[in-house]
C-alpha positions as CSV (number, residue, x, y, z in Angstrom):
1,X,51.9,96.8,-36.1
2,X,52.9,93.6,-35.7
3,X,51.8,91.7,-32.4
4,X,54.3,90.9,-29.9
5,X,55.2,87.1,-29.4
6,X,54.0,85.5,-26.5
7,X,57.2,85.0,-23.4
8,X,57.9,81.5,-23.5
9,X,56.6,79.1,-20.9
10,X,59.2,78.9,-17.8
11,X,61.7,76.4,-18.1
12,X,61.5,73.0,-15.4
13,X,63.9,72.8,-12.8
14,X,67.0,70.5,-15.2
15,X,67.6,67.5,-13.2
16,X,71.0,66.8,-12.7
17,X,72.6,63.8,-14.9
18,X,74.2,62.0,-11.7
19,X,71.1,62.4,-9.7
20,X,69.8,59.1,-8.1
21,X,66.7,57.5,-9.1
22,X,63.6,58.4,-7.4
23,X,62.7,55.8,-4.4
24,X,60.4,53.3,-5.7
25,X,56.8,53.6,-4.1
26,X,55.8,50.2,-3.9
27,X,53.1,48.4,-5.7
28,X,50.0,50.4,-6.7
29,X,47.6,51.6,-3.3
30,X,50.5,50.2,-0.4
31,X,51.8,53.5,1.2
32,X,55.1,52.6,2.9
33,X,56.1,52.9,6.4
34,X,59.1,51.7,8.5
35,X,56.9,49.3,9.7
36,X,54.6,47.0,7.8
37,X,51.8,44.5,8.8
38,X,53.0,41.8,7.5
39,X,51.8,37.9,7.0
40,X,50.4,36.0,3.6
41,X,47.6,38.4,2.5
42,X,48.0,41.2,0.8
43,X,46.4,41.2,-2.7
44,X,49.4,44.0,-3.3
45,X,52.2,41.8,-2.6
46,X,51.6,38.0,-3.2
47,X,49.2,37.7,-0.4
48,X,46.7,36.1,1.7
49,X,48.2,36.4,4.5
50,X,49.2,40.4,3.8
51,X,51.9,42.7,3.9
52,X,50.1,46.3,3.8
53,X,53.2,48.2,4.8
54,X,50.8,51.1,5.9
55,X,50.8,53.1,9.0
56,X,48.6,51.1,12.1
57,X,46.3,54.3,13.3
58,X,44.5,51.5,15.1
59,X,45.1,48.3,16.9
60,X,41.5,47.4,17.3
61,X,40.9,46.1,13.9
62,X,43.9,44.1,13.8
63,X,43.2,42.4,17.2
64,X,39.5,41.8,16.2
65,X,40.4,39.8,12.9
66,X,43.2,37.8,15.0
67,X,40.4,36.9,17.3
68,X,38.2,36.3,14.6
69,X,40.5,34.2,12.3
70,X,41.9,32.3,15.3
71,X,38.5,30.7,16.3
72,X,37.6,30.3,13.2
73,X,40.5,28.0,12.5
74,X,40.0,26.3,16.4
75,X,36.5,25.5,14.9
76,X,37.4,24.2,11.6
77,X,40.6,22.3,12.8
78,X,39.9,20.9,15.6
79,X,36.4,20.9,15.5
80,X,36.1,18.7,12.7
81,X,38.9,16.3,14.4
82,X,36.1,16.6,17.3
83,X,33.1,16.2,16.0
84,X,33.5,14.7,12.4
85,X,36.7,12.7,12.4
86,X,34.5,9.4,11.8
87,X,33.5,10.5,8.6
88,X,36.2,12.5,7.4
89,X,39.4,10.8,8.7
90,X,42.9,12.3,9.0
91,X,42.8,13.8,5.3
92,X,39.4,15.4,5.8
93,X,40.8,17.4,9.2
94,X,44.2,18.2,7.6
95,X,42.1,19.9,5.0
96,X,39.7,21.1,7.5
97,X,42.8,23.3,9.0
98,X,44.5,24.4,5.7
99,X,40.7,25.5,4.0
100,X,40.1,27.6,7.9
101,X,43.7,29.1,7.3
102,X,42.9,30.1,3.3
103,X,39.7,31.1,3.7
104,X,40.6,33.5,6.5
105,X,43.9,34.9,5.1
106,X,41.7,35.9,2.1
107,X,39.3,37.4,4.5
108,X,41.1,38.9,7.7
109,X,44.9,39.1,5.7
110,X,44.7,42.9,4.4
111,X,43.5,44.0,8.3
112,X,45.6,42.1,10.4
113,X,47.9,39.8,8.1
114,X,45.9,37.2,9.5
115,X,48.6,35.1,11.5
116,X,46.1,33.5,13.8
117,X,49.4,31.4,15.2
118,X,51.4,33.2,17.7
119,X,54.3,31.3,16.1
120,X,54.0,32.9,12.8
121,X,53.6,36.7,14.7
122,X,57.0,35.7,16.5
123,X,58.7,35.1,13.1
124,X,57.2,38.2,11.3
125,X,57.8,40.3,14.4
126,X,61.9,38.9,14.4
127,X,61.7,39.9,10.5
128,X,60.5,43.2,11.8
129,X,57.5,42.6,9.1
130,X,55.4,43.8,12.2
131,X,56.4,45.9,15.9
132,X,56.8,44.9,18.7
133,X,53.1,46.0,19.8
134,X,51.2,44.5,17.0
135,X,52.6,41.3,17.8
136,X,51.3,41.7,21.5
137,X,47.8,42.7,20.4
138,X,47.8,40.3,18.1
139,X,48.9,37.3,20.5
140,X,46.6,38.6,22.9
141,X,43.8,38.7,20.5
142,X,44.7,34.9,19.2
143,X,44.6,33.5,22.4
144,X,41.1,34.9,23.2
145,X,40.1,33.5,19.7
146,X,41.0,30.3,20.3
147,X,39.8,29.6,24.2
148,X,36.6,31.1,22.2
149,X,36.8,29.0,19.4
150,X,37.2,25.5,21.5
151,X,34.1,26.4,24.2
152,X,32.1,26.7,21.1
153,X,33.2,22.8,19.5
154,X,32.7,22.6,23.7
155,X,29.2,23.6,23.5
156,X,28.1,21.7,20.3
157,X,29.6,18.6,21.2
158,X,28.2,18.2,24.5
159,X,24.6,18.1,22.7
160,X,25.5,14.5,22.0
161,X,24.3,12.0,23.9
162,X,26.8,10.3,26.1
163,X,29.8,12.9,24.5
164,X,32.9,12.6,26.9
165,X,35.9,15.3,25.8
166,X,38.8,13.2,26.4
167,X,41.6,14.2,24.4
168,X,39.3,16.8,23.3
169,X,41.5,16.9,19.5
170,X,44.8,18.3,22.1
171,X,48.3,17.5,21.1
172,X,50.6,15.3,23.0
173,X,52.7,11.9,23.5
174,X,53.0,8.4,24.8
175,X,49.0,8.2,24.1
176,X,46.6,7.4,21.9
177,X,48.8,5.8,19.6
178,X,51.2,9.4,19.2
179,X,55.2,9.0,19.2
180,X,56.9,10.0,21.6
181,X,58.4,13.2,23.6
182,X,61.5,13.1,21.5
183,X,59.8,12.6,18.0
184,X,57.0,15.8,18.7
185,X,59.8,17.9,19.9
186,X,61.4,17.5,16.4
187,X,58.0,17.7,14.3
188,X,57.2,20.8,16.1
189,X,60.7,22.7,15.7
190,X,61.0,21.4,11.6
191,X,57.4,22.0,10.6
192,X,56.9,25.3,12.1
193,X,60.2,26.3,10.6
194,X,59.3,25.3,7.3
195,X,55.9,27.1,7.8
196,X,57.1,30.2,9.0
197,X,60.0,30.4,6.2
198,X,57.1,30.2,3.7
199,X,54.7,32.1,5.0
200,X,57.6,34.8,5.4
201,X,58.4,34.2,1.8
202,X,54.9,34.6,0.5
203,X,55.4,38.6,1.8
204,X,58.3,39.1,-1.0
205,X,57.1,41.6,-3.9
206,X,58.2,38.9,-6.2
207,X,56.0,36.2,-4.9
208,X,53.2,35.7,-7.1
209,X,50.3,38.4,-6.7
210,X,47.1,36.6,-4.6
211,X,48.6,33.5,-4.2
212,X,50.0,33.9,-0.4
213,X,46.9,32.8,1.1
214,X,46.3,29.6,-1.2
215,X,50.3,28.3,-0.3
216,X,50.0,29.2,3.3
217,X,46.5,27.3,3.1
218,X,48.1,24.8,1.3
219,X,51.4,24.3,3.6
220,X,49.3,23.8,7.0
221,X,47.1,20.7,5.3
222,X,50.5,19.5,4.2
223,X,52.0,20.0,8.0
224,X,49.0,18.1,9.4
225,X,49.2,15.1,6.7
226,X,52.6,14.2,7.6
227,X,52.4,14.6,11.5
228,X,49.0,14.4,13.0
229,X,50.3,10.5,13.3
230,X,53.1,11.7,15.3
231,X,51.7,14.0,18.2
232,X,48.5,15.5,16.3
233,X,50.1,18.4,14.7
234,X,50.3,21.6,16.8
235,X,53.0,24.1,15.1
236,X,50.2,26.7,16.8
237,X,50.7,27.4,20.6
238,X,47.2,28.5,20.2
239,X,45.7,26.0,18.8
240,X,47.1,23.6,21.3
241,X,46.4,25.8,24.3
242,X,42.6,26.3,23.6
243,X,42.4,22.2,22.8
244,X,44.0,21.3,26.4
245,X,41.7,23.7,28.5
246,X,38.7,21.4,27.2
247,X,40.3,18.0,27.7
248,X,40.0,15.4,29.9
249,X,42.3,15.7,32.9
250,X,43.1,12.1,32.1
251,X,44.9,12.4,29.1
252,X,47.7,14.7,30.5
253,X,47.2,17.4,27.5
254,X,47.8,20.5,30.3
255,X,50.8,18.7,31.6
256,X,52.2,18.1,27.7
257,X,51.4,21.3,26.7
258,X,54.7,23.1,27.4
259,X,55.8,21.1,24.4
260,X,53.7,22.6,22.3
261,X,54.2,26.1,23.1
262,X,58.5,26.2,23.6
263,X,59.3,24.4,20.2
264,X,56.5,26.1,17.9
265,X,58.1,29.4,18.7
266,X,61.8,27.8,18.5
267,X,60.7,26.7,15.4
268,X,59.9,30.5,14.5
269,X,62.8,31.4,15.3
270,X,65.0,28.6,12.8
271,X,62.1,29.6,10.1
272,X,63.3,33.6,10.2
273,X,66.8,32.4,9.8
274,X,66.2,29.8,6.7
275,X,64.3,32.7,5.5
276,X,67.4,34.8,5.8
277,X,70.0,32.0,3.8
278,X,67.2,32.6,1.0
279,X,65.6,36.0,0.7
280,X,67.5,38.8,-0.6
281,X,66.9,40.6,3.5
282,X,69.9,41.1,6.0
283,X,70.4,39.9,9.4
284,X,71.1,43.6,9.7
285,X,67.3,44.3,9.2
286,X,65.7,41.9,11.8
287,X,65.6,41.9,15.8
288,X,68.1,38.8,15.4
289,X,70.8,41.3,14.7
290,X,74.1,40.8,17.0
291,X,77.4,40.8,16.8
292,X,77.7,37.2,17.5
293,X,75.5,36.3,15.0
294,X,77.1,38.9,12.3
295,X,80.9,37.3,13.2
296,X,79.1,33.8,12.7
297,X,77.6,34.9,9.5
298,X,80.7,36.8,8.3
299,X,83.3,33.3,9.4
300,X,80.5,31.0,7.2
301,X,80.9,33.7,4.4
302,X,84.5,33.3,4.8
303,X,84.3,29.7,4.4
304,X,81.9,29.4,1.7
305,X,84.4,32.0,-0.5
C-alpha cells in the first residue's frame, strides 16, 4: 500500500493588497515612545547630543549627567578664561568651551542628551523632543552643575598668590572693554537661535550618524569666537549664573545678569521656530502650537503661493 501524503503546511494569514505599510521602527536598538530624550547625541540618530526616543523609567540618571556635563563645561569654559587665558587667549577658551561641549555629548548624550544649557532644554522641550518634567530635572540638575563647577575654578584659583576674582570669566556690558546693553541683547537672542536650530537639527534621522556631538562642539567654539569681544559669550543662563555668584561685587555681573538669562531662552525660543521654516516637523507637533500662530503660518503660506 501506498503511503499517504503528508497534509500540507497551513496557509499564512494573505495580506490584503491595499493594506498600509507596516510603521517604521526606527533605526536599529531606539525603541519609540511619544516622548523622546532628545539633544545632539545619540549614536542612533546623528548624535552627540542624543535623541534615544526611549521610555524615561528614571530621572536620576538623566539629572546626574546634566550635573555632570554642566560643570564639566563651567570648568573647561570658564575655567580656562580664569585661570589660563594668558597663555591661551580668546581662541584657546573658545575652544576650551566647544572641546567641554564635544567631549561631553559623546559621553553623557545617550543618558541625558547632554544639553548642559537650560536654553537648549527650553528649545528641545518647545519641539516636544523632551517633557515637560525632564526639562525641569534637567534644569535643575544644570544649575547645581554649574554653581559646582565655578566653586571648583573658585577653589583652584584662590591657591594663587595675590588671586582677586573680579570679573571672575562673568558676562556683561559697559566694562572691561565689552559693547554695550544693546549689542549683548542681540548677540545673545541670534547666537542662541542659531545654536539651538542646529543642535535641534543634529536630532533629524537624516543627519549624519555620530556627527551631532562634533557640530554642536563645533558651533559653541564658533559662538564664542565671534562674540566673547562683545559681552563674553553667554547663550547659557547657566553658564552665566554660576560665573556671577563668584565675581567681584564690583563688576556688576549679578546686577547684568538678567540679560543673560531673558534673551538666551528668547533666543530658544526664535531657534525652535527657524527650525520649523526648515525641518520637515509641524507647528502642529510642538508646545508653540496656537491658533494665532497657525492663522500666521497659514496668511504667510498664502502669500508665498
Amino acid at each position: 500500500m501506498e503511503p499517504l501524503d503528508a497534509p500540507p503546511p497551513p496557509e499564512a494569514d494573505a495580506v490584503p493588497a491595499d493594506a498600509p505599510p507596516p510603521p517604521d521602527p526606527g533605526p536599529p536598538g531606539v525603541v519609540t515612545d511619544e516622548v523622546s530624550q532628545s539633544g545632539p547625541g545619540d549614536p542612533t540618530v546623528g548624535a552627540g547630543i542624543a535623541d534615544t526616543r526611549g521610555v524615561v523609567r528614571s530621572y536620576a540618571p538623566i539629572a546626574a549627567a546634566e550635573f555632570v556635563g554642566t560643570a564639566v563645561l563651567i570648568i573647561c569654559g570658564p575655567g580656562s578664561a580664569i585661570l589660563a587665558a594668558d597663555a591661551i587667549g580668546v581662541l584657546g577658551v573658545a575652544f576650551a568651551f566647544g572641546f567641554a561641549l564635544l567631549v561631553m555629548a559623546y559621553v553623557i548624550g545617550p543618558i541625558s542628551g547632554c544639553h548642559i544649557n537650560p536654553a537648549i532644554t527650553l528649545g528641545m522641550m518647545l519641539a516636544k523632543k523632551i517633557s515637560t518634567r525632564q526639562a525641569v530635572y534637567a534644569w535643575i540638575a544644570q544649575i547645581a552643575g554649574g554653581i559646582f563647577g565655578a566653586a571648583v575654578i573658585y577653589g583652584i584659583a584662590s591657591g594663587r598668590d595675590g588671586w582677586e576674582p573680579g570679573p571672575f570669566a562673568s558676562n556683561g556690558w559697559d566694562r572691561d572693554g565689552f559693547s554695550g546693553m544693546g549689542a549683548a541683547i542681540i548677540v545673545e537672542i541670534v547666537f542662541t537661535a542659531l545654536f539651538v536650530f542646529i543642535v535641534l537639527s543634529t536630532t533629524h534621522r537624516r543627519f549624519a550618524p555620530g556627527f551631532g556631538g562634533l557640530v554642536a562642539g563645533l558651533t559653541l567654539t564658533l559662538i564664542h569666537l565671534v562674540t566673547i569681544p562683545v559681552d563674553n559669550t553667554s547663550v547659557n543662563p547657566v553658564r552665566s549664573l554660576a560665573t556671577a555668584i563668584f565675581a567681584d561685587s564690583a563688576s556688576d555681573a549679578l546686577a547684568q545678569l538678567w540679560v543673560f538669562i531673558v534673551f538666551p531662552l528668547i533666543g530658544s525660543v526664535l531657534g525652535v521656530f527657524i527650525w520649523l521654516l526648515i525641518d520637515e516637523s509641524t507647528l502642529e507637533s510642538t508646545m508653540l502650537d496656537t491658533d494665532m500662530l497657525r492663522k500666521t503660518r497659514d496668511a504667510l503660506d498664502d502669500v508665498v503661493d
